[in-house]
C-alpha positions in Angstrom: -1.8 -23.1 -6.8 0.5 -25.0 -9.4 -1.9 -25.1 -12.0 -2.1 -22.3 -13.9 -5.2 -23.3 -15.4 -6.8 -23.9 -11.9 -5.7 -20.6 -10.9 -6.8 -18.7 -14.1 -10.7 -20.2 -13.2 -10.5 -19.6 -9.4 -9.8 -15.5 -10.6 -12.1 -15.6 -13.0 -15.0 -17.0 -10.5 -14.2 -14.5 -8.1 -14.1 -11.4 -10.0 -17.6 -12.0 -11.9 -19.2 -14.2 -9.8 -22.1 -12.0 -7.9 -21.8 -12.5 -4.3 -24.6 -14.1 -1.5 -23.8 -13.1 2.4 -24.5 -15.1 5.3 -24.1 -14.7 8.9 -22.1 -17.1 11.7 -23.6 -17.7 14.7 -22.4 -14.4 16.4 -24.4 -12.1 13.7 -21.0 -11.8 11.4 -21.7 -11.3 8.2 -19.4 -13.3 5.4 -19.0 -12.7 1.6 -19.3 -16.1 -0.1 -19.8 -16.3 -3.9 -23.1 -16.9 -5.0 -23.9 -20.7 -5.0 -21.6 -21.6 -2.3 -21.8 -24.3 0.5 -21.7 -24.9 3.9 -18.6 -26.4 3.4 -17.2 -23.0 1.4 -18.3 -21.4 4.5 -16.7 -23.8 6.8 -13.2 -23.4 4.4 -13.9 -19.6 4.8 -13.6 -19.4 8.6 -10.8 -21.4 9.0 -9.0 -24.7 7.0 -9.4 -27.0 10.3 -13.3 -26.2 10.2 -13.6 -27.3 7.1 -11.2 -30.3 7.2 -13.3 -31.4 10.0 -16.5 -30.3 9.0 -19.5 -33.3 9.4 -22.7 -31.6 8.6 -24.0 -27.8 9.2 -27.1 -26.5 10.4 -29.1 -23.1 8.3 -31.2 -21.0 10.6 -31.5 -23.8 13.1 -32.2 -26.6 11.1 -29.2 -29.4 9.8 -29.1 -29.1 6.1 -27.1 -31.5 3.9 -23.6 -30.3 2.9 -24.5 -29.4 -0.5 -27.5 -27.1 0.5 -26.5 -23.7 -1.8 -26.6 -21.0 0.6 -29.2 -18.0 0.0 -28.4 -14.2 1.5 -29.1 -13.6 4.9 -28.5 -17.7 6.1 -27.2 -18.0 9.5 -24.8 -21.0 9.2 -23.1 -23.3 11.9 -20.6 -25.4 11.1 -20.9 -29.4 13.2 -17.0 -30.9 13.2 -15.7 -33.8 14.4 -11.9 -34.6 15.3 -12.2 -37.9 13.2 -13.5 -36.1 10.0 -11.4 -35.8 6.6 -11.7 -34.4 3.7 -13.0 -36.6 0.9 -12.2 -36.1 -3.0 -16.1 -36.2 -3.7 -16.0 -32.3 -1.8 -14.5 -31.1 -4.7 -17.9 -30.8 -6.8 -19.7 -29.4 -3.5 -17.5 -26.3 -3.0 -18.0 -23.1 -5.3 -15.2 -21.1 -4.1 -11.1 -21.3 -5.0 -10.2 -21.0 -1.1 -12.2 -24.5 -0.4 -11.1 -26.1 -3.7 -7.6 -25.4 -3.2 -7.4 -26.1 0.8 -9.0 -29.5 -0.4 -6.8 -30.4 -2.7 -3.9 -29.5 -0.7 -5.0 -32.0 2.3 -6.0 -35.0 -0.6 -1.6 -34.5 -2.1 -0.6 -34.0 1.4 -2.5 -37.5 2.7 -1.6 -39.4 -1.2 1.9 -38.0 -0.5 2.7 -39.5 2.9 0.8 -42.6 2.1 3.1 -43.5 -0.6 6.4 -42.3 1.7 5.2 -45.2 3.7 4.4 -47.8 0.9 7.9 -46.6 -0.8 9.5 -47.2 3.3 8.2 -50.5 3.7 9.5 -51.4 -0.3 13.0 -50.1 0.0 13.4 -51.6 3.5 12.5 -55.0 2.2 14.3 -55.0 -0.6 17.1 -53.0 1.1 17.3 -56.4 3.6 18.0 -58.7 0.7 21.5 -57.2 0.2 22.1 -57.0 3.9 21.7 -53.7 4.6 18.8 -50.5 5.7 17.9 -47.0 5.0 19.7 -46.3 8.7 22.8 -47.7 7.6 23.0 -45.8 4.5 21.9 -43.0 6.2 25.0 -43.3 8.8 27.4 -44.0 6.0 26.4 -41.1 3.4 25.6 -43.5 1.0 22.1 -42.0 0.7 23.5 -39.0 -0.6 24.9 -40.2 -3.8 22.0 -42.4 -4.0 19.6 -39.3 -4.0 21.6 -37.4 -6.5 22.1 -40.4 -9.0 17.5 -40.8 -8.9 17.6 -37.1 -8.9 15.4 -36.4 -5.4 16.2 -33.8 -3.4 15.4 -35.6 0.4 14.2 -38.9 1.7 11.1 -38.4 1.5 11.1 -37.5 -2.1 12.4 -40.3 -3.0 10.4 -43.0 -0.8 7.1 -41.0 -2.2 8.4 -41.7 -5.6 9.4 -45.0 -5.1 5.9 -45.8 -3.3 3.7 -43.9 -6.2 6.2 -46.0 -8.8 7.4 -43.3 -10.3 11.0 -44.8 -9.4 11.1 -48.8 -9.9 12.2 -51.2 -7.3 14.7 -52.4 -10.1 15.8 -48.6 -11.0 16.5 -48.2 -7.1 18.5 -51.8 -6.5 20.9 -50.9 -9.6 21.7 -47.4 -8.3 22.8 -49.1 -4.9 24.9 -52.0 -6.4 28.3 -51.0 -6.4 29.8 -49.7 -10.7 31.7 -52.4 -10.7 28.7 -55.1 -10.0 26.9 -52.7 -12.5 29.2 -53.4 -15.2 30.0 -56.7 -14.8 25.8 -57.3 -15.0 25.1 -55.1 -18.0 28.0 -57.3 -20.0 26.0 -60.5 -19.1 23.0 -59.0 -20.2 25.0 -58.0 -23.9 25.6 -61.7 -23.6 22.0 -62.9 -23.4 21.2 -60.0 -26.0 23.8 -60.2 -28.8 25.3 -64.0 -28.8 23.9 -67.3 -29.9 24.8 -70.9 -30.5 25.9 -72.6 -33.5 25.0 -76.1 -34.6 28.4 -77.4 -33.7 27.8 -75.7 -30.2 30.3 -72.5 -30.7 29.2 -69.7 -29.2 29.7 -66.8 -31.5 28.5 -62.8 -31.4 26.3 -60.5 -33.9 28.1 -58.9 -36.5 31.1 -57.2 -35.5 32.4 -55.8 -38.9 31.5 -52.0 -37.4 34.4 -52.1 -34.6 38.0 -52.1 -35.6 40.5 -53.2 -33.1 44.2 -52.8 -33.9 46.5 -56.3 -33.4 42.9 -58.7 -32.3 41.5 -60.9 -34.4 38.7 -63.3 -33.9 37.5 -61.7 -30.6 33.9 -61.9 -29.8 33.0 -58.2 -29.6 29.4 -56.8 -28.1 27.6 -53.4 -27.8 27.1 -52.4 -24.5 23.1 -52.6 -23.2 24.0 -49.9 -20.5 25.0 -47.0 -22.9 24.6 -48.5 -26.5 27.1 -46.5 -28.6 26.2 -45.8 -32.2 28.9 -45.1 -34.9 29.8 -41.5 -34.6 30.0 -41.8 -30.2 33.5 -41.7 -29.2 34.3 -45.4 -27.9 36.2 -47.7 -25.7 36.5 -51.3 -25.2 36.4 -53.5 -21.8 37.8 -56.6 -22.0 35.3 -58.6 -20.0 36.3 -62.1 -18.0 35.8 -65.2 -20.8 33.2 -62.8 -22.5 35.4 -61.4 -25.1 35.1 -57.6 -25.4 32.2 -55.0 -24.4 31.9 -51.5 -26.4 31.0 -48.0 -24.1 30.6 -45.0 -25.0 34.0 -43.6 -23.6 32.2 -41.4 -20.8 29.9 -43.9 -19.7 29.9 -44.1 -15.8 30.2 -47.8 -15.6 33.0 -48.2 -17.9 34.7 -45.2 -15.8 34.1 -47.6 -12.6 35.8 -50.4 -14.1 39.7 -51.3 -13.9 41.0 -49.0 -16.2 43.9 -52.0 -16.9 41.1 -54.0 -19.1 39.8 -50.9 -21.2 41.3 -51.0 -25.2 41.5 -48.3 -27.6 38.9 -49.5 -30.1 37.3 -47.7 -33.8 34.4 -47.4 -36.1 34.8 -49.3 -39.0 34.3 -46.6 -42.0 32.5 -49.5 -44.3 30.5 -50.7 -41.9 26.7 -51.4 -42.6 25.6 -52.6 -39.7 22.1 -51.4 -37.7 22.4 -49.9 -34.1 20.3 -49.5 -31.3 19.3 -46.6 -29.8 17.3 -45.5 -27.1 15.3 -42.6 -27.1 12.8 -40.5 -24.6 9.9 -38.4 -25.9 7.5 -35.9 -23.8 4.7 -34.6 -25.5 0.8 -33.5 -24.8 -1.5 -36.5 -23.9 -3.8 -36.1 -27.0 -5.4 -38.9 -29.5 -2.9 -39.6 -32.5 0.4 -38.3 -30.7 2.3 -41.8 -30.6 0.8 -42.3 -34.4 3.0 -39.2 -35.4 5.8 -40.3 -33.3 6.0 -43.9 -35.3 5.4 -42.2 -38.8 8.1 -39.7 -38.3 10.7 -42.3 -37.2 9.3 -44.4 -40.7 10.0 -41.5 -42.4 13.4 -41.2 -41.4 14.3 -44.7 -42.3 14.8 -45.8 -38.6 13.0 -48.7 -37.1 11.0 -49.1 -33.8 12.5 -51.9 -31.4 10.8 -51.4 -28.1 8.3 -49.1 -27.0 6.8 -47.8 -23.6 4.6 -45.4 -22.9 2.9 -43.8 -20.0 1.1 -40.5 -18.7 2.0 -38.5 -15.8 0.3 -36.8 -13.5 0.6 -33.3 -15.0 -1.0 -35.0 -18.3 1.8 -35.1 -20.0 3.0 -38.8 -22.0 6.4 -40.1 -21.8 7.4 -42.4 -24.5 10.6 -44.6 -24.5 11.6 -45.6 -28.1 14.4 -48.2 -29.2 14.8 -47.4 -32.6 17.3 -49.3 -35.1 19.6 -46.4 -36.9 22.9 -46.2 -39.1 25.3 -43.8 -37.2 25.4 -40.5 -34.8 24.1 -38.5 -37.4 21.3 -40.1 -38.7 20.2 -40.0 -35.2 20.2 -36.7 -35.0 18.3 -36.1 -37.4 15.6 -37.9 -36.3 15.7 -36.4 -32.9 15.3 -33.2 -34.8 12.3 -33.9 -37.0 10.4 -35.4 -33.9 11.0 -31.9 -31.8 9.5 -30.6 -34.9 6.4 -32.0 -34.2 3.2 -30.5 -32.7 2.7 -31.3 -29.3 6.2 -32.7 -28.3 7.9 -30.7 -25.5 11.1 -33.0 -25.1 13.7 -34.8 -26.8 16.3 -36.7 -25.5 18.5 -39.6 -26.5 18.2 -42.4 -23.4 
């Protein structure tokens, strides 16, 4: 079992849980715990009996699945091939063997029915740039693509991509090539940071925080892909008409790019700009958690941009936040004051 909590009842039931026995067909007797099933039974002899198990008959007569067994039943178990289990048997068993068999078939069939949804997604997107999960397959691509979405096979990451845990979009950036990557994330600084004048010039946001020795007049943007905050150590990337896009100096597409059009650039020390930041949040799924969150990031003087949330399977929320700050540090310290909250398990700068 991978829930602990799942595992501490199913103990629990069978240590103090009194017992009811029952016989098969052939005069053996079974321990079941007292209020169990037909279908516990069926789980009890073997996971295939139960998986396929249609409808039972006590001392000769066909009871309904739910029928709570009494001491000294004789229980047969009807199957048939085409029988699975259903999530509704859940509430019907008593005993931790049926519970957990169950649940083991319902992720197993969930699991390879989103592998399939996630094939038929990647393959059709996958056509739109001329190629298939074969050919990247054949060529090893595959490999760097599963270690940039973090999956460890295939599969893992078709299920992913088929349960949305993994966007279409998320999957069609990782397979563009760095270059393509960084050329799109300076047009989308474009569409973020300029704007028109009325006399039709096309002009950027303020760019008092970036020092650039010898250039003047040079429309200068923060990067979308990484967004460096004063106190990051930066470079520049002369783009192609676009003037010049800021990186943090390890980011991955500004490694990928020709290393001829990266400039030496600085943090202004006078500067009093605002900069974007994103940052991801785990915590406990429980009523007031992203009210803390957005008073703790008031508190700090920062302001929230953007905001998505979502809970996972395992219960837990995951919160993206865009907040406005000064510099490295002041980040920082928010990052520490909302680890210092009750119920928050992660913190992490995007």
């Amino acid at each position: 079992m991978k829930d602990p909590k799942e595992f501490l009842d199913s103990v629990r039931g069978e240590l103090y849980e009194p017992d009811v026995y029952v016989l098969t067909p052939k005069g053996e007797v079974k321990e079941l715990t007292q209020g169990s099933t037909p279908l516990d039974f069926a789980y009890l002899i073997h996971t295939e009996v139960g998986n396929r198990c249609t409808g039972a008959k006590v001392n000769g007569r066909i009871v309904p699945l739910q029928y709570t067994l009494q001491n000294g039943d004789q229980v047969e178990i009807i199957t048939s091939p085409k029988q699975k289990p259903r999530r509704g048997w859940l509430v019907l068993v008593k005993t931790s063997r049926a519970k957990s068999r169950i649940r083991q078939w319902l992720r197993r069939e969930e699991n390879e029915k989103a592998i399939h949804v996630g094939q038929e997604i990647c393959e059709r997107e996958l056509r739109k740039h001329d190629t298939t999960l074969k050919k990247l397959i054949k060529t090893g691509h595959i490999k760097k693509l599963l270690k940039d979405l973090r999956c460890n096979s295939l599969d893992e990451l078709l299920g992913r991509v088929g349960s949305g845990s993994i966007s279409v979009a998320a999957l069609m950036r990782e397979l563009q090539p760095a270059e393509i990557r960084a050329e799109a994330a300076a047009r989308e600084d474009d569409r973020l940071q300029q704007k028109v004048t009325p006399d039709g010039q096309v002009v950027g946001r303020d760019t008092g925080a970036i020092h650039i020795e010898g250039i003047d007049d040079m429309l200068v943007k923060i990067s979308q892909c990484c967004l460096p905050v004063p106190g990051d150590e930066i470079m520049g990337f002369i783009t192609t008409g676009r003037g010049i896009s800021i990186h943090k100096a390890k980011c991955q597409n500004l490694l990928a790019t020709d290393p001829h059009r990266r400039i030496e650039v600085h943090w202004s020390a006078d500067s009093q700009s605002v900069f974007r930041a994103p940052i991801r949040v785990i915590t406990q799924n429980r009523k007031g958690m992203l009210a803390e969150l957005s008073t703790t990031i008031s508190r700090d003087d920062a302001n929230i941009v953007e905001i998505e949330a979502r809970v996972g399977a395992d219960n837990l929320a995951t919160t993206n936040i865009v907040v406005e700050i000064k510099n490295l540090r002041h980040l920082q310290t928010l990052l520490q004051h909302l680890r210092q909250l009750d119920g928050v398990t992660e913190v992490r700068r995007g």
